[in-house]
N, C-alpha and C positions, 0 to 999 in steps of 0.2 A: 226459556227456563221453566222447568214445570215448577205448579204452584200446587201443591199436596192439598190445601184446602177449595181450591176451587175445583179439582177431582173430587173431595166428599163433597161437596154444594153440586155440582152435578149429579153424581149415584145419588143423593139426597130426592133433590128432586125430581131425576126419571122415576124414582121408585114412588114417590109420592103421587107425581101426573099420573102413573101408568099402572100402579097397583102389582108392579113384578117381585118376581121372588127376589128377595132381598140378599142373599147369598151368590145368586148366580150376577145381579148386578154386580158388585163387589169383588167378583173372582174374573168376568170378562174385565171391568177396569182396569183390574191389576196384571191381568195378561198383557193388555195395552202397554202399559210401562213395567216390563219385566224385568229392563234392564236396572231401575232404582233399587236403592238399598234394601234392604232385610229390615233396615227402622223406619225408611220411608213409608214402605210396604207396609210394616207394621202399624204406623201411626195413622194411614188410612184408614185402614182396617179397624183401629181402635176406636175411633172417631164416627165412621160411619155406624158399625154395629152399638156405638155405647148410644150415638146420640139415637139411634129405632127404637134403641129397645128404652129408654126413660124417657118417649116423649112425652108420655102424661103428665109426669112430672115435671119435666122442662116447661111443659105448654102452661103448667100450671105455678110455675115460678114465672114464665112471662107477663100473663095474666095479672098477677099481685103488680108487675111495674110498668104497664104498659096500659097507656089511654087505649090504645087502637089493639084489642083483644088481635087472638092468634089467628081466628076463623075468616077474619074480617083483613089481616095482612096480605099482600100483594108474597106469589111461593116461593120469588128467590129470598124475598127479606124474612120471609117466615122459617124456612131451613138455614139459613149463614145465620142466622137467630139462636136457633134450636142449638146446630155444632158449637158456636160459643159459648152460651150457656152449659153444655156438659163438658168444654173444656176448661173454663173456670168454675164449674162444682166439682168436676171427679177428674180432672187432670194436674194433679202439683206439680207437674213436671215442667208443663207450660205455664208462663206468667201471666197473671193476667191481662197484662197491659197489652202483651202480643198477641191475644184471645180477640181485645177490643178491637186493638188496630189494624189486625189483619182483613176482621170483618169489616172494615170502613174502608180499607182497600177492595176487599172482593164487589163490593157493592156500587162503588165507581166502577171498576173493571167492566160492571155488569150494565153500564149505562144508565145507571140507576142515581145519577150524583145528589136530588134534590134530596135522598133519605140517607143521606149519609149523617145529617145530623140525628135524625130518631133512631136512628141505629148503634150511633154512638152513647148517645143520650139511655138508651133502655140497658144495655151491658153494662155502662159505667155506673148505675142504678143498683144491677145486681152484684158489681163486686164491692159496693159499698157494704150492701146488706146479707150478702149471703151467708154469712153466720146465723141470721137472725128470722129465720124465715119462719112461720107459723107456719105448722101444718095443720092438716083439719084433726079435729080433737079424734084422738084414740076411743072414746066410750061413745060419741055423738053416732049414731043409726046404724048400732049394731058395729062400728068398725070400719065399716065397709068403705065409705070414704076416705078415710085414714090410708088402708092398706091400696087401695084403688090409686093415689095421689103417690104415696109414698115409693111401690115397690112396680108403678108404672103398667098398672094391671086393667083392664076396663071392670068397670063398677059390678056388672051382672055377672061376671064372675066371681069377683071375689065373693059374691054375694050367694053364690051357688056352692063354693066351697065352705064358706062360714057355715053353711048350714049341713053341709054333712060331715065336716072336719072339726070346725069348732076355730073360733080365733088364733089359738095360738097352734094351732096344727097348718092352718092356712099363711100365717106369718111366716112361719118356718119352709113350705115348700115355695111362698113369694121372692122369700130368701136367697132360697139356693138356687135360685134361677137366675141372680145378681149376680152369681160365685162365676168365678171365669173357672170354663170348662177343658182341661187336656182333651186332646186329639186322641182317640183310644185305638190302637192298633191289634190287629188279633195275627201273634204271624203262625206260617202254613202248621200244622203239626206234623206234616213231613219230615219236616227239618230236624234232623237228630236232636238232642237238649246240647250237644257242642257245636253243631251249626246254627242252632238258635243263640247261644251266648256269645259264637260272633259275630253276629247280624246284632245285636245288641249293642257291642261294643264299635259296629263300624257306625250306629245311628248316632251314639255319643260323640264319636269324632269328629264326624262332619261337622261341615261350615265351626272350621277351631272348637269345636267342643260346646257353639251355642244351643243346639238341642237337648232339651233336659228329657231324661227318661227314666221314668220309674215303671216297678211289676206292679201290675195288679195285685188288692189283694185278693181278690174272689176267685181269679182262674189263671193256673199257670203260664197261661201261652197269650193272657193280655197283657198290655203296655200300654202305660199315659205318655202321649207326650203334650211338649209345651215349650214354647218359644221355636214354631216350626214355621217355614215361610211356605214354597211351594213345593207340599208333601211328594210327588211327582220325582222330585232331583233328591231324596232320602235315600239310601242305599239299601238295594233290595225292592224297593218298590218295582223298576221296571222287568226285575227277576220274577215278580212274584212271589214272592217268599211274605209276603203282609199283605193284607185287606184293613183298610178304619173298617172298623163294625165297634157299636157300643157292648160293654158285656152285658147286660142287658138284651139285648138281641142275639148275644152271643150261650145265654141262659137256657134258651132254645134247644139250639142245640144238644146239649147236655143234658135236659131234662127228657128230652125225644125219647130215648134209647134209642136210636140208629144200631145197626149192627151190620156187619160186613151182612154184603148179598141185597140186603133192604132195595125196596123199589121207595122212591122217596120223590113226593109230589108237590112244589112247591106252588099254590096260584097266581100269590101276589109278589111277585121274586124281586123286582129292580128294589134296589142295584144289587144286588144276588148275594149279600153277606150269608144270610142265613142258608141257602141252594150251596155253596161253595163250604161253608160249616159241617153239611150234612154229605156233601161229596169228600169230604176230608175225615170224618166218620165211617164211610163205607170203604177204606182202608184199598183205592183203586177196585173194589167191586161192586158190584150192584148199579142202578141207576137213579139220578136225578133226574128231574122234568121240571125246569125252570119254565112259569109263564107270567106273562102280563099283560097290560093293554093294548100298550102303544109301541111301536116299531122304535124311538128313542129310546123308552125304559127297555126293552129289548136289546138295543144294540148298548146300555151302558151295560149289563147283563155278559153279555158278550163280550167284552170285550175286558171283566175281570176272570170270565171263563178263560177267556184263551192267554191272557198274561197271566195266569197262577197255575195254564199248563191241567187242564183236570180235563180227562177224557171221556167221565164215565157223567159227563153233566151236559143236555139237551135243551135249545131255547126254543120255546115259541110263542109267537103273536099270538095271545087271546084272550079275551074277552070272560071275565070269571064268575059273571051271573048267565055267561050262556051255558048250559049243559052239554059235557061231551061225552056221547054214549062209550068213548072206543076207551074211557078209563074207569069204566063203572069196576069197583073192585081190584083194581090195582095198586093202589100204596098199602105200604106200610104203615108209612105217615106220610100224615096230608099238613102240611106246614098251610095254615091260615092266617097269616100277619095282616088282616086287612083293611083297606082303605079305613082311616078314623078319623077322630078331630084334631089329634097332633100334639095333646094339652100337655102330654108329658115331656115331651122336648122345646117345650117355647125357652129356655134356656138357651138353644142351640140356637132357634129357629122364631127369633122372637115379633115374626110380621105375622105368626099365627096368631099370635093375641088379635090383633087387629081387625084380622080376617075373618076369625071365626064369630057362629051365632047361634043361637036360641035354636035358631029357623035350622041351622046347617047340621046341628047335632042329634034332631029328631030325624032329617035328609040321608046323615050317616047315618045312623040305627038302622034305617029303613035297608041302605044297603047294602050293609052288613047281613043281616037277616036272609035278603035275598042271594046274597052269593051263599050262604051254609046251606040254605035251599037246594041251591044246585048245584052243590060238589061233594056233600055229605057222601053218598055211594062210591065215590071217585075211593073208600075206605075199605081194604079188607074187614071183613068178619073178624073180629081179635083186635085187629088194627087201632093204630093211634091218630088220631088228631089234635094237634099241638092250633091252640087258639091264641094269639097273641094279638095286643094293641101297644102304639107308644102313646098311650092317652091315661089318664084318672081320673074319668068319667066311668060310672058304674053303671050307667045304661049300657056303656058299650064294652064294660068286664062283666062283675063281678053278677049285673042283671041277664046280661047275655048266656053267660054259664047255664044260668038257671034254666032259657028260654031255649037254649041246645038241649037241656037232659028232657025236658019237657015235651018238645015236639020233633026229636029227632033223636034214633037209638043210641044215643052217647051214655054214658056213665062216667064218672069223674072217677081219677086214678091217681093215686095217692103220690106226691112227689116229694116226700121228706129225705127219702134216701137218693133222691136225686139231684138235690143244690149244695154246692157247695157249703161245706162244716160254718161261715160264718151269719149261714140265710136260715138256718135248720132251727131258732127258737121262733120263727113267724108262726102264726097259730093256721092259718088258711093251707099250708101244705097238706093237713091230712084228707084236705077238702078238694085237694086237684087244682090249687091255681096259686099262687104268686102275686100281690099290687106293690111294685116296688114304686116308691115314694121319690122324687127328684133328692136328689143329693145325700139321701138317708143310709145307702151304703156305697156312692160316688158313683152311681151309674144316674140315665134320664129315669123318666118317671116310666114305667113300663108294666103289663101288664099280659103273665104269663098261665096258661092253663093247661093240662093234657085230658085228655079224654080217650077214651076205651069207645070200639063199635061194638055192640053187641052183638053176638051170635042169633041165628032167629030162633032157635031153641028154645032160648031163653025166655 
């Protein structure tokens, strides 16, 4: 009989031992047992991603009931720990008492029987008290504590946000990182507007009408969805007729001005939303140049190319701080989305917090700088370069802007007439760029620019 929490206690702790990406653990799991329900499926999923993403907070509810600290726990009792605890803080659905005892089963199971009593003992501790839990005080050092404990953030960030956002600007994007996120689909714009309303209507139907779908408001041809198991068996997906891409990445686009004919250079393309956005722009003319690093991000690349059917869109392996003379002056637009710190989608993607550092975000700058280095000519004369990050960090927007116009022929290019009617009172449009904020108008946190090359005349 499968035991649904001893699969999250495993992804738990491969991802802890192993340091792996935390979504791709999670989706091999669930591949493994395909055949289980849509709530099975689901309640893994809930479990594993709720207990990642609060385990500051969990670690730091253990801590207040627990002789034997968290650091100091042996990994299986420290994660079957962790899942419990955020199934009796943030799951009503489960009782507690099934919280306690199943952990006091997994922990036998696991040959572990002398800790079944501290194991027992620490849980039935927290559901005595977990109404009553001190956090660290709101005003004591700046906040920082508070929000760090609270919204499950490490410290020297929130600390880095307090200070160019202010408390309650920082509270507010810790927030909507908590907010469960829809799956955002962008379907093809091929598709007539009556091939698109029933491709809409076939999404609602499926599995008896449990997938919920709403429109975007920002851009006609997005879609949130939500309560979706394996997006893959949706209809229309293996037609091609939808890509997920966030609208926020889909903003891009839009703002380009692509126009039919366009040569259109994408460097940093996996998994190719934005390259297949801009191929769907070019109305079947003109060309795309999808590249990346690595022959994986390459073939995922490919393989939305060739399921959405786009002819006029080209993949290849490379390398985009090496210079390739054979595009010097070729785009249009040079689509730059590149490598960042990720800080804008830790909502999604919430093993960044973890991952990321001090050390790694000077690393990326560094990298960043050197790929505009050597693909900036890869730009017609006229030509546009679209700068994008999914991070808000302003080393890597709103100071990189700066450090483009400054040692490289860009000019910023005004994009007020290019966002959609509900983006247009932002005051940065006139200024060439876009920082959209986590959850401030339901996209990730996201950071969008366009840029003009200058003519040498000039």
């Amino acid at each position: 009989m499968i035991n649904e929490r001893e699969i999250v206690l495993n992804i738990l702790v491969e991802q802890e031992s192993k340091g792996l990406n935390r979504q791709s653990l999670i989706q091999d799991a669930l591949s493994q047992v395909d055949y289980l329900t849509t709530q099975q499926k689901g309640f893994i999923n809930r479990i594993c991603q709720g207990t990642i993403e609060r385990q500051i907070q969990i670690d730091y509810i253990l801590n207040l009931f627990s002789k034997t600290k968290t650091p100091k726990m042996e990994r299986i009792v420290r994660n079957t720990l962790r899942m419990s605890v955020y199934q009796i803080m943030f799951m009503d659905a489960v009782p507690d008492s099934a919280a306690v005892n199943e952990a006091v089963k997994l922990i036998g199971k696991k040959h572990m029987h002398g800790l079944k009593g501290f194991v027992n003992g620490v849980l039935r501790t927290v559901v005595r008290n977990k109404n009553e839990i001190k956090w660290p005080d709101k005003k004591a050092n700046s906040g920082i504590d508070y929000l760090s404990v609270y919204y499950s953030m490490p410290a020297w960030i929130c600390q880095k946000w307090i200070k160019a956002y202010g408390f309650d600007k920082t509270k507010e994007i810790l927030s909507a990182f908590m907010n469960v996120r829809p799956t955002i689909i962008r379907i093809d714009e091929r598709l007539t507007e009556a091939e698109q309303e029933e491709l809409v209507n076939e999404i609602k139907a499926y599995n008896d009408g449990q997938v919920k779908v709403q429109k975007n408001n920002l851009l006609p041809y997005a879609y949130e969805l939500s309560k979706t198991d394996n997006i893959r068996y949706l209809p229309g997906f293996e037609e091609g007729k939808w890509i997920v891409q966030d609208t926020s990445s889909m903003l891009v686009g839009e703002i380009a001005g692509i126009k039919p004919g366009n040569t259109v250079i994408d460097v940093c393309s996996a998994p190719g939303g934005k390259s297949l956005h801009a191929a769907s722009k070019l109305k079947n003319t003109g060309e795309v140049l999808a590249r990346d690093l690595t022959e994986n991000k390459c073939a995922l690349i490919r393989e939305n190319v060739y399921r959405m059917n786009y002819e006029n869109v080209s993949v290849e392996q490379f390398d985009a701080s090496e210079h390739d003379d054979s595009l010097e002056d070729k785009a249009d637009v040079l689509l730059c989305d590149l490598p960042c710190s990720g800080l804008g989608i830790i909502g999604r993607k919430s093993d960044i917090k973890y991952n990321v550092t001090p050390e790694s975000l000077e690393s990326v700058v560094k990298l960043q700088k050197k790929i505009l280095n050597t693909v900036w000519n890869y730009v017609k004369e006229g030509g546009t370069m679209m700068y994008s990050t999914c991070t808000i960090n302003s080393e890597e927007n709103e100071k990189m802007v700066e450090w483009i116009c400054e040692n490289l022929p860009f000019e910023r290019v005004s994009i007020i007439d290019d966002v959609p009617e509900d983006l247009r009172k932002v005051e940065t449009l006139g200024e060439g760029y876009i920082q959209l904020m986590p959850g401030e108008y339901g996209t990730d946190g996201f950071f969008i620019a366009k840029l003009r090359r200058k003519n040498s005349g000039r």
